[in-house]
Structures are given as C-alpha cells and as structure tokens.
C-alpha positions as CSV (number, residue, x, y, z in Angstrom):
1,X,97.9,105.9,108.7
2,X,97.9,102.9,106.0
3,X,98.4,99.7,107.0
4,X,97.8,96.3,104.7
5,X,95.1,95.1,106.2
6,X,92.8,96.5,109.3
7,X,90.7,93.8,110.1
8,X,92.1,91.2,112.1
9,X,90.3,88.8,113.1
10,X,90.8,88.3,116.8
11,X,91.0,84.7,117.0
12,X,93.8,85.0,114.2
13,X,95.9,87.7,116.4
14,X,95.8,85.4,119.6
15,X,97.1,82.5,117.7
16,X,99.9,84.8,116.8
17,X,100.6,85.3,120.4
18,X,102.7,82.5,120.7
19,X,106.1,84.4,120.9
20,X,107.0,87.6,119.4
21,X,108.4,86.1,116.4
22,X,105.5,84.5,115.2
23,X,104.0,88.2,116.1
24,X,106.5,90.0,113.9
25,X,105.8,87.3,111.0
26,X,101.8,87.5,111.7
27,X,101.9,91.4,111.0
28,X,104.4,91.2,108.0
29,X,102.0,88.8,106.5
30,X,99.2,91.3,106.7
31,X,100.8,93.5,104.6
32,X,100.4,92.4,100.5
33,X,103.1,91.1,98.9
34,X,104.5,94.1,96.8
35,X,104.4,96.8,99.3
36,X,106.6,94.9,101.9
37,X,109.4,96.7,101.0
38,X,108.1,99.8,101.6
39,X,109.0,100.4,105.9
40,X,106.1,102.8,105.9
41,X,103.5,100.6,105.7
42,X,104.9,97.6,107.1
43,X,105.9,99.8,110.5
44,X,102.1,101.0,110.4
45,X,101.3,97.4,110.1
46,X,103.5,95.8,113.2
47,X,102.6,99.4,115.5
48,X,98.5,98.6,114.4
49,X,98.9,95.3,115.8
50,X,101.1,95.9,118.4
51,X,98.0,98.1,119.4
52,X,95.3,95.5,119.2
53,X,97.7,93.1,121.4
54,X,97.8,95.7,124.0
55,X,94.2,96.2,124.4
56,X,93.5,92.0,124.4
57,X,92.4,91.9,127.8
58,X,92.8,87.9,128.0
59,X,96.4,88.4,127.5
60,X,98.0,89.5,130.8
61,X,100.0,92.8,130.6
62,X,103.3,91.4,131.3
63,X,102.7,89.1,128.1
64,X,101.5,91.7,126.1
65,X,104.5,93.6,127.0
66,X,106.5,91.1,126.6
67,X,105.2,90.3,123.2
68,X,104.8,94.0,122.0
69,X,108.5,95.4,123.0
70,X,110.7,93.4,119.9
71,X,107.4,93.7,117.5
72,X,107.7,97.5,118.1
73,X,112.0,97.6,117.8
74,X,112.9,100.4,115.6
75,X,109.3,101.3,114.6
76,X,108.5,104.8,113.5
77,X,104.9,105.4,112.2
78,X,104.1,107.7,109.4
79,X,100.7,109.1,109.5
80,X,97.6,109.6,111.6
81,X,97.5,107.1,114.3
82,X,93.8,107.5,114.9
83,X,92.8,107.1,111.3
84,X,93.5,104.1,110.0
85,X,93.6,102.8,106.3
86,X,93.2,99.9,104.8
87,X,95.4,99.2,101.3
88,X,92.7,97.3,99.9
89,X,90.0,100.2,100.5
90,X,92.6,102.8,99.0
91,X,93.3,100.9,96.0
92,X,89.9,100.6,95.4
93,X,89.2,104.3,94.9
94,X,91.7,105.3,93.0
95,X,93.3,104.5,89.6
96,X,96.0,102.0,89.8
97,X,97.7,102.7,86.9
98,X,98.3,106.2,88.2
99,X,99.5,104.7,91.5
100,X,101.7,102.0,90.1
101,X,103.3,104.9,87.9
102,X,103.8,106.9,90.9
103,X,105.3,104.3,93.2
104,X,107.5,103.7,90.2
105,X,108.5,107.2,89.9
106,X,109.1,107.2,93.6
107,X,111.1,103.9,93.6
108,X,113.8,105.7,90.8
109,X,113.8,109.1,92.6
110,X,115.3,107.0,95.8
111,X,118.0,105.5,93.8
C-alpha cells in the first residue's frame, strides 16, 4: 500500500486530534502536492492514519472512534494493508522520468 508519507511523528498526529476535520486536513497534507488528486494514495494516506489514531492508547476509544469514523467516509484502500510504502522511498529507486511519463499516459487514458 503507498501512502505519502509513513512516518508520523506522534506528537504531530495528537495535535491533529483536535477534531476530525483538522484529522482529515493533517492526512491530506501528508500526501505531496501533485499526487493529491490521485484517491489512491490519498485513501491509503487518511486509512494509515486512521490506523495509527486507533492504536494511540492516550486517546480514549470513544474519541478515537469518534475522530476515525468521518476520516474513514467513503475510503477504499488499494493495496497491501500490511506493507506499507512510502512515496519518497519509491521515487527514490526508480526513474522519474519513466514514472512521470507513465502517470501521464495514465492521466490521458482516463479522459
């Protein structure tokens, strides 16, 4: 499964625990800039930290709930859940060019 970024700091995540919303914005931001439009990545992104929120223990359950049910609204993941991928570490071993031509190629086949 790629998300945009897999390590989150975790004094970053509970400052994001203030209300869903600011949840939903905290994982959105993880994800870089040009692949936000891509629902892949950004669902891997809010269901990754909708994971971590569930297993921060100094949260009590009915706030993790609470916080996790609108973050995870309409959410499908694509990919291994137990193997998770950082963009940054994939981009680094491969050829961006190649990748940026295949996104592109990808982009006009959906039209």
């Amino acid at each position: 499964m790629i998300v945009g970024k897999k390590d989150i700091p975790l004094g970053a995540l509970k400052r994001a625990c203030t209300s869903s919303e600011a949840l939903i914005a905290f994982a959105t931001e993880l994800v870089p800039t040009p692949l936000r439009h891509i629902p892949e990545i950004t669902n891997n992104q809010k269901y990754y930290v909708a994971l971590l929120v569930r297993s921060t223990l100094s949260l009590k359950w009915e706030v993790r709930t609470k916080l996790c049910a609108p973050l995870l609204e309409g959410v499908r993941i694509k990919g291994i859940p137990d193997a998770i991928y950082d963009y940054d570490d994939l981009i680094q071993e491969i050829d961006p060019e190649a990748f940026m031509q295949y996104r592109r190629e990808d982009f006009n086949a959906q039209r």
